[in-house]
C-alpha positions as CSV (number, residue, x, y, z in Angstrom):
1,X,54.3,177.3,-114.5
2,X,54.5,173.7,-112.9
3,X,51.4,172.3,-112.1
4,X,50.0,169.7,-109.4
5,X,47.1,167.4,-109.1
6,X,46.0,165.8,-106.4
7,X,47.0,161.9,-106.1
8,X,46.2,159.3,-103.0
9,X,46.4,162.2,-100.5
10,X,49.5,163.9,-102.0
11,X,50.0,166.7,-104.6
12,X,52.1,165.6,-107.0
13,X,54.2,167.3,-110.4
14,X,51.0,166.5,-112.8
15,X,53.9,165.9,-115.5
16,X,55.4,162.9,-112.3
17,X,51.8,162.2,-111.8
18,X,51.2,158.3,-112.5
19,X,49.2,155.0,-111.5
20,X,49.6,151.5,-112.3
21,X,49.3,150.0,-115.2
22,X,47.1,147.3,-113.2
23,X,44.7,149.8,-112.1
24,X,40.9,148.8,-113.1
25,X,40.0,152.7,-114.1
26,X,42.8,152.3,-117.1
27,X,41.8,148.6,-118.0
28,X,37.9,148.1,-117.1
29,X,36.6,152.0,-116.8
30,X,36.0,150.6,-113.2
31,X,35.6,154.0,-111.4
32,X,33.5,157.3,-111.2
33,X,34.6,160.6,-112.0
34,X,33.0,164.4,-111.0
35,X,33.6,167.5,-112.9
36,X,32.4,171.0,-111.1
37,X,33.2,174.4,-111.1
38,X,35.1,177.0,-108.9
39,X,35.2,180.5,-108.5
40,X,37.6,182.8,-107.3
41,X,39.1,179.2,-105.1
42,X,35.7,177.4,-104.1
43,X,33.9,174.5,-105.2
44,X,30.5,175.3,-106.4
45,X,28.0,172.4,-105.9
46,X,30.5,170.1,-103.9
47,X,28.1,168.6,-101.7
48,X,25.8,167.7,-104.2
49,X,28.8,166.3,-106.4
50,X,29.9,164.2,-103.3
51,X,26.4,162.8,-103.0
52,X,26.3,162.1,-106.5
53,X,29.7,160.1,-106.2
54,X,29.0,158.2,-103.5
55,X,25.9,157.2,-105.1
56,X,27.6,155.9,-108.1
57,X,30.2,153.9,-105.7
58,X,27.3,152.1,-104.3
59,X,26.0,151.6,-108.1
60,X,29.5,150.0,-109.0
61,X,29.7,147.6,-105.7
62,X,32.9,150.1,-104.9
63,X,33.9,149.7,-100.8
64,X,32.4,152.9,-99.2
65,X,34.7,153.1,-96.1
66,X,37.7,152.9,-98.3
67,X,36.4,156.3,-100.2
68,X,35.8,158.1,-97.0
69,X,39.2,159.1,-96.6
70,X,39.0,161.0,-100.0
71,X,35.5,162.1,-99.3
72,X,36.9,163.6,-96.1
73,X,39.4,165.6,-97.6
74,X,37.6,166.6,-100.9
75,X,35.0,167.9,-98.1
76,X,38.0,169.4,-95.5
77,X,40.1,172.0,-98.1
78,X,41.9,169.9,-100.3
79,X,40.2,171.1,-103.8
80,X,40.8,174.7,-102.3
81,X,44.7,174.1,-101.5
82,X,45.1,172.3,-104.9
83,X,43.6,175.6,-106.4
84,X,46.1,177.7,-104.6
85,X,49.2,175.7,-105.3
86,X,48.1,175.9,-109.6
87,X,47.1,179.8,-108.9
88,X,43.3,179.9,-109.4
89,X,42.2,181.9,-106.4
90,X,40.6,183.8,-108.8
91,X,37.9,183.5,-111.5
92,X,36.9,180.4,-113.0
93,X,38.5,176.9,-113.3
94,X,36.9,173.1,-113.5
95,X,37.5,170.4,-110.8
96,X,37.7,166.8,-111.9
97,X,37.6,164.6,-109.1
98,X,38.1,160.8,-109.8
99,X,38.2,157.7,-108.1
100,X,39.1,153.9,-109.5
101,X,38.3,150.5,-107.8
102,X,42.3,150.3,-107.7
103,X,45.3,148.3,-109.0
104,X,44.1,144.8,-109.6
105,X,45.9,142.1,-111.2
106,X,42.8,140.0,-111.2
107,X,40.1,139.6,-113.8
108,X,36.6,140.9,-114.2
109,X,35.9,140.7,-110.8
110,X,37.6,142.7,-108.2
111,X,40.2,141.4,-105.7
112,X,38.9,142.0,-102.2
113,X,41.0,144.4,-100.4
114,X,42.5,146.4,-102.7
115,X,42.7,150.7,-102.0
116,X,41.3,152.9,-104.3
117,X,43.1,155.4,-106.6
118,X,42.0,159.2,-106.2
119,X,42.9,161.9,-107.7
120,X,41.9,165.7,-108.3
121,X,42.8,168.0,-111.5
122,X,42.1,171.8,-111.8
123,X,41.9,173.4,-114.9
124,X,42.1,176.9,-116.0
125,X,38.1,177.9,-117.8
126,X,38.1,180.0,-120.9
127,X,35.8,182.4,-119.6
128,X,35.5,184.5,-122.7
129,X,34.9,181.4,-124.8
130,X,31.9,180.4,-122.7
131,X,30.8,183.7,-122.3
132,X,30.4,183.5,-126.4
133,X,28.5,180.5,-126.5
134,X,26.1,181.6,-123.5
135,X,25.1,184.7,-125.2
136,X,24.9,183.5,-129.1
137,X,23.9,179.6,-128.7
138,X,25.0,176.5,-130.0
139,X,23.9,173.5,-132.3
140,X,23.3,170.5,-131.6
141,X,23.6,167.0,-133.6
142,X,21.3,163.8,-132.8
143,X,22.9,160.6,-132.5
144,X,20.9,157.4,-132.5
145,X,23.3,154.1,-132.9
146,X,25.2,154.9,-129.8
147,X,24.5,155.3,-126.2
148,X,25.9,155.2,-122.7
149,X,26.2,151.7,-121.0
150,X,25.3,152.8,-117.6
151,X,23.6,156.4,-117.8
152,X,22.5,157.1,-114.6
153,X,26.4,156.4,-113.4
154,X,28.8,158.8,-114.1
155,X,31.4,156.1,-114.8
156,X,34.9,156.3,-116.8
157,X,33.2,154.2,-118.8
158,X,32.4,157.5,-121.1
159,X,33.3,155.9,-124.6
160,X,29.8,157.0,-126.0
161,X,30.3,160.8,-124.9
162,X,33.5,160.9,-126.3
163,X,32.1,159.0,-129.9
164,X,29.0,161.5,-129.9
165,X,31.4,164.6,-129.1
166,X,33.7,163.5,-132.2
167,X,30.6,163.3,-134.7
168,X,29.6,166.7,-133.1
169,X,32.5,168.3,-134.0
170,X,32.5,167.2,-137.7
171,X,29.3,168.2,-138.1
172,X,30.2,171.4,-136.9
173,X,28.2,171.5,-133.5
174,X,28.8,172.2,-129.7
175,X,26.9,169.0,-128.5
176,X,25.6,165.3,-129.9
177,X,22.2,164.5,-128.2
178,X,21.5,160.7,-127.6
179,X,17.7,159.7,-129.5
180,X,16.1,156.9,-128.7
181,X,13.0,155.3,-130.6
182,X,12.5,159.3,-131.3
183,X,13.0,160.4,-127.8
184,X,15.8,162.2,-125.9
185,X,18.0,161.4,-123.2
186,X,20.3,164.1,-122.7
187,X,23.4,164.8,-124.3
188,X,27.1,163.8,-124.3
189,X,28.0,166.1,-121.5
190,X,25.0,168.1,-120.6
191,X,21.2,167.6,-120.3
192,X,18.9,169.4,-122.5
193,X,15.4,171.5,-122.0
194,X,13.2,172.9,-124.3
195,X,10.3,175.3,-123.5
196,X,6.8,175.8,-125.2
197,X,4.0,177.7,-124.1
198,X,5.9,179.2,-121.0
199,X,6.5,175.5,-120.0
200,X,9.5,174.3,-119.4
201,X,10.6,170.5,-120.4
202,X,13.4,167.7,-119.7
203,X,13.7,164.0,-120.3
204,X,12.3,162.1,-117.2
205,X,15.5,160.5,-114.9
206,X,15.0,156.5,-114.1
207,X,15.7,154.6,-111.2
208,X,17.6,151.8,-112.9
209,X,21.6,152.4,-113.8
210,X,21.6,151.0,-117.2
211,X,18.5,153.6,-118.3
212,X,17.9,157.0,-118.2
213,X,20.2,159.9,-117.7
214,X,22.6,161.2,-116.0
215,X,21.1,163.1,-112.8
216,X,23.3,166.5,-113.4
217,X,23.6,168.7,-110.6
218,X,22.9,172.3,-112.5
219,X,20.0,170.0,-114.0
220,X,18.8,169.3,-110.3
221,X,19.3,173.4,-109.9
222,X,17.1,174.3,-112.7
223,X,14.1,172.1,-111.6
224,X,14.8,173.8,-108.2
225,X,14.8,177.4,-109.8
226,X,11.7,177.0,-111.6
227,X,9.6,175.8,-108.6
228,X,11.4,178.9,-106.7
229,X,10.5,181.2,-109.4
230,X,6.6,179.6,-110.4
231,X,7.5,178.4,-113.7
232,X,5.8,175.5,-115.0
233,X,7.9,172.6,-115.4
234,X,7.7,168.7,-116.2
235,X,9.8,165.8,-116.5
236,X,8.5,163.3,-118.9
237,X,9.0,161.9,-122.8
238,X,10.4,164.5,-124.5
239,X,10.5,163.6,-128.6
240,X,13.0,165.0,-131.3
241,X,10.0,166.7,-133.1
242,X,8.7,168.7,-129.7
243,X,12.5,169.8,-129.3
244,X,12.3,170.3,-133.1
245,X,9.4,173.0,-132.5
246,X,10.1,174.0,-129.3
247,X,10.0,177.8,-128.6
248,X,13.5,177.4,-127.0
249,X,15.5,175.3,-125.6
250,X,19.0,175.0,-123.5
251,X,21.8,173.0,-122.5
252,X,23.5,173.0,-118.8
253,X,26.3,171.1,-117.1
254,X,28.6,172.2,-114.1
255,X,31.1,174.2,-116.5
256,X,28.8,175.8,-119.3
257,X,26.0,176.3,-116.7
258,X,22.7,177.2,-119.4
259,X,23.7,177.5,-123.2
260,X,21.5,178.5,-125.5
261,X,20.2,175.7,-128.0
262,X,19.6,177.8,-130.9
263,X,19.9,174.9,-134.1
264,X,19.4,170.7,-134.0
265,X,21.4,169.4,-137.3
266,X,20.2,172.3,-140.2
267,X,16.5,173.2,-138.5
268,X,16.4,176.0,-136.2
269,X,15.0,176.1,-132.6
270,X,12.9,178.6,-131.9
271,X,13.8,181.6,-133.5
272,X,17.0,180.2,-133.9
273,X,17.9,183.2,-130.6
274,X,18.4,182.5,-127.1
275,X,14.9,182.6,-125.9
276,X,13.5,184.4,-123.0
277,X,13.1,181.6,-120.5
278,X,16.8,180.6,-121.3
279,X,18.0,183.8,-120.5
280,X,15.9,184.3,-117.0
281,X,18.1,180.7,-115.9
282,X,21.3,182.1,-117.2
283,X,21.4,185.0,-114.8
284,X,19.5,183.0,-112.0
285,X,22.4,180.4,-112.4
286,X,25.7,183.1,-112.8
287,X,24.4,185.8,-110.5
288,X,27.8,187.1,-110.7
289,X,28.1,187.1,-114.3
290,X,27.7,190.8,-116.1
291,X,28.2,189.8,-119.4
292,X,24.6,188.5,-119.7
């Protein structure tokens, strides 16, 4: 079956789909990128992804009018006719949306002028494969010697996600989570919570772009979800040995929603079980879900 993407207000043959070799995404990372979720042909979380862009564009200097246009249309239907034309009306697929400064023959600094690139991909989900990981858990490496440049930017600058996500995978594990000076950030593509006592626990966000983490939008849902429901919660220093001896603890992004974090390197979290607080977010998160 052919597929499309989206591409500077046209779909396009994804296997025609191109940009130049001048554009500052390929050749500096100079752009921002979104990945949510649909299901059954709507965006979940757009708004909140579009804020989070737009956010990022004023971070990187980007022109704001000039993204408008895509905003517009990412906003108006055009994730929802892009899942039509590939065939996911129904169940789950990811979104990617992603925007560059544009095609530049200049250096470092940005031409004035120049138009954007943007472009939207949809992707089929393994359902059942997620569904696995949600209800057994996943491990998780720590990674010390590399971190993102700009973490509170979600950038195409993603060089130290995809390093940690290699050393993940040879160790055997779902995830690599970023350590420094014995403390947690979050991890290459999701941020991480750990509960003791009933309370539940993330690493603190920062104001600054080059510090931090990543401000995720299921990580904004859980903080929300626990003030809904009465469950104490607090953002602050979270160290490697109180994740270590947590009573549980979970991942989330847009895709996986919460995964269980059942074992760090060879020691075991919790029980080394999805615990019960991990649980009560996985079905508060995937109402529609019956396999929990």
């Amino acid at each position: 079956m052919k597929e499309y993407v989206y591409l500077n207000k046209k779909l396009v043959d994804a296997s025609k789909a191109s940009v130049s070799v001048f554009d500052r995404g390929l050749n500096y990372g100079d752009g921002l990128f979104e990945t949510l979720k649909a299901v059954d042909g709507k965006p979940l979380f757009l708004n909140e992804h579009i804020k989070r862009l737009l956010q990022g564009a004023r971070a990187l200097h980007m022109d704001i009018p000039s993204l408008r246009p895509f905003v517009e249309e990412a906003l108006a239907g055009a994730i929802e006719t892009l899942l039509r034309k590939n065939r996911l009306e129904e169940g789950e697929a990811s979104v990617k949306l992603i925007v560059t400064r544009g095609a530049d023959r200049g250096s470092h600094l940005p031409a004035k002028g120049i138009l954007p690139t943007t472009i939207i991909v949809t992707r089929k989900i393994d359902e059942a494969a997620l569904a696995v990981l949600r209800k057994k858990g996943v491990k998780a490496i720590l990674v010390s010697d590399i971190s993102p440049a700009l973490p509170g930017v979600k950038s195409l600058n993603y060089i130290a996600s995809v390093l940690a996500k290699i050393e993940a995978a040879k160790a055997g594990a779902f995830e690599a989570l970023f350590t420094k000076d014995g403390q947690l950030t979050e991890g290459g593509s999701s941020n991480v919570f750990a509960v003791k006592g009933g309370r539940l626990m993330t690493p603190a966000l920062a104001s600054g772009r080059s510090t931090g983490l990543l401000p995720g939008v299921i990580r904004g849902e859980v903080k929300r979800l626990a003030k809904e429901h009465g469950i104490p919660f607090s953002e602050g220093p979270l160290s490697i040995k109180a994740l270590e001896e947590a009573d549980e603890a979970f991942l989330t992004n847009s895709i996986t929603e919460a995964v269980p974090l059942v074992k760090i390197g060879t020691a075991k979290v919790g029980n080394s079980r999805p615990g019960p607080i991990t649980r009560l977010f996985q079905g508060w998160l995937r109402p529609f879900d019956r396999s929990l």
